[in-house]
C-alpha positions, -999 to 999 in steps of 0.1 A, spaced: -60 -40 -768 -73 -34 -801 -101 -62 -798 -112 -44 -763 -118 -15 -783 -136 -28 -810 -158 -46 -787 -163 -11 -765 -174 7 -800 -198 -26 -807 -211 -23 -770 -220 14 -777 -228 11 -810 -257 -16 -800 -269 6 -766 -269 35 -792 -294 13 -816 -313 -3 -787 -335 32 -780 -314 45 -748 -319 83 -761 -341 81 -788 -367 67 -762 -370 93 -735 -365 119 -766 -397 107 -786 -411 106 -750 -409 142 -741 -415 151 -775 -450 138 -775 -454 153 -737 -443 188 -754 -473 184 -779 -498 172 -749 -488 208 -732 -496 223 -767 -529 204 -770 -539 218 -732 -526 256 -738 -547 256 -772 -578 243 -752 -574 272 -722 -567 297 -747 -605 289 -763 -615 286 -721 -600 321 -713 -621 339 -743 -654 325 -734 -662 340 -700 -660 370 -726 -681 360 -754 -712 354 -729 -708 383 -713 -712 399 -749 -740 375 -759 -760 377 -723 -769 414 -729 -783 410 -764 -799 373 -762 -815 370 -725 -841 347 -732 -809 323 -742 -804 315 -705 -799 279 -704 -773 279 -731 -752 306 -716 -756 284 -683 -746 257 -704 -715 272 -717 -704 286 -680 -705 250 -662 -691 232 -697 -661 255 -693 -656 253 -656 -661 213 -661 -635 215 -692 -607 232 -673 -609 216 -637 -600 183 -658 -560 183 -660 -539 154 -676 -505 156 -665 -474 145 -686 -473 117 -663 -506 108 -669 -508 101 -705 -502 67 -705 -537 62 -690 -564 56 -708 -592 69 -685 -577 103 -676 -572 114 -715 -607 104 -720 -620 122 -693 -604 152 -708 -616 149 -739 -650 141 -729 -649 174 -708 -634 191 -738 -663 179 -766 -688 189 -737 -677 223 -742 -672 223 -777 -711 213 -781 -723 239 -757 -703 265 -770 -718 251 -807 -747 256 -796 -744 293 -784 -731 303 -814 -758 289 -832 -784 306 -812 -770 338 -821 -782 338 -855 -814 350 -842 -798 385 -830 -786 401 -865 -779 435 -838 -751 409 -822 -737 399 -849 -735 434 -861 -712 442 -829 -672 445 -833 -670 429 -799 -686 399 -811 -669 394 -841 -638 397 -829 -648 375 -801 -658 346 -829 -630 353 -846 -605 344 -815 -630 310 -807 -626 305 -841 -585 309 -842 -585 291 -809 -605 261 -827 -581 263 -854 -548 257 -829 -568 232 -811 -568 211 -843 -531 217 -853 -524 209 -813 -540 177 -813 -528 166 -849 -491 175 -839 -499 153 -807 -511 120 -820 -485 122 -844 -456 126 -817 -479 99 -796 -477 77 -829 -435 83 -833 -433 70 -796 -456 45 -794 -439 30 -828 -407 38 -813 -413 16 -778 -424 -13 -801 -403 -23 -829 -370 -35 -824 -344 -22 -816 -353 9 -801 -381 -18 -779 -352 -33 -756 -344 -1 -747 -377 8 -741 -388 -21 -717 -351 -27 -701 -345 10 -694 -374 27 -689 -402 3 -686 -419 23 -713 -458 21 -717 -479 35 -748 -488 73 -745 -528 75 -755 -534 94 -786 -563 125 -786 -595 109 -804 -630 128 -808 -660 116 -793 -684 97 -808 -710 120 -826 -683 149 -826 -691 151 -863 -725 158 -861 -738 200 -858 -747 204 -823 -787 208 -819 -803 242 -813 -838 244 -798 -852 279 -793 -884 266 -773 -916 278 -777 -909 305 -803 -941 326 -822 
């Protein structure tokens, strides 16, 4: 009697080490932080319809780089990575890429508004600036709280023991972590045309 429950308490004590909860746990963790990382980047979505509408009246002869802005945006949130689909490679990029497509347009708008001291004079603006700004800032926090979630799974799945767990249980597969783009470093380029 006594050995069958010291083997029982062995058994659990070895399906408790092998990953069986810490697994899915470190899993929807890092899904919790993906949802983070996509809220952030619609919050900075939802304030630009704003900021050109400010920016149109004051800097018409800015056209293509209000267009710009308008398509990266609708381009950046009609790309959606599920939960489900962050274990593949090719739909994170294509988020991203959307994302840094944005990022540089919008760069580039707020660049060109150096040339209109009267807009940047305007409380609308500003405050404006300040919530792309703010929004920029949570994008950053968002995406470092999700590659580090993405790195506490990944490592989880893959050393031992939590990694029997991971492939007998759940057939667990690495969660793609958030990189920037090539060139994402550089200052977006701001051409003004022909000016006199």
């Amino acid at each position: 009697m006594k050995f069958r429950a010291v083997l029982a308490l062995a058994g659990a004590a070895l399906l408790s080490a092998c990953g069986l909860n810490s697994v899915p746990t470190a899993e929807e963790n890092a899904k919790a932080k993906w949802a983070d990382v996509q809220a952030a980047y619609q919050r900075r979505a939802d304030t630009i319809p704003a900021l050109v509408n400010t920016v149109k009246g004051a800097a018409a002869s800015e056209g293509k780089i209000l267009t710009d802005v308008v398509e990266a945006r609708a381009k950046a949130t009609s790309v959606q990575v599920s939960a489900n689909d962050l274990t593949d490679p090719a739909k994170v990029q294509a988020f991203q890429a959307a994302q840094q497509q944005l990022s540089g347009s919008l760069g580039r708008l707020i660049a060109s508004v150096e040339a209109y001291p009267q807009l940047q004079s305007q409380q609308t603006f500003k405050t404006l600036m300040d919530q792309i700004e703010g929004s920029n800032n949570r994008i950053t926090v968002s995406v470092r709280d999700y590659n580090a979630a993405v790195q506490a799974y990944n490592t989880r799945i893959r050393t031992f023991p939590d990694a029997i767990g991971a492939k007998i249980f759940y057939g667990a597969k690495p969660i793609v972590p958030f990189q920037a783009q090539a060139g994402a470093e550089k200052m977006p380029e701001v051409s003004f045309g022909n000016s006199n």
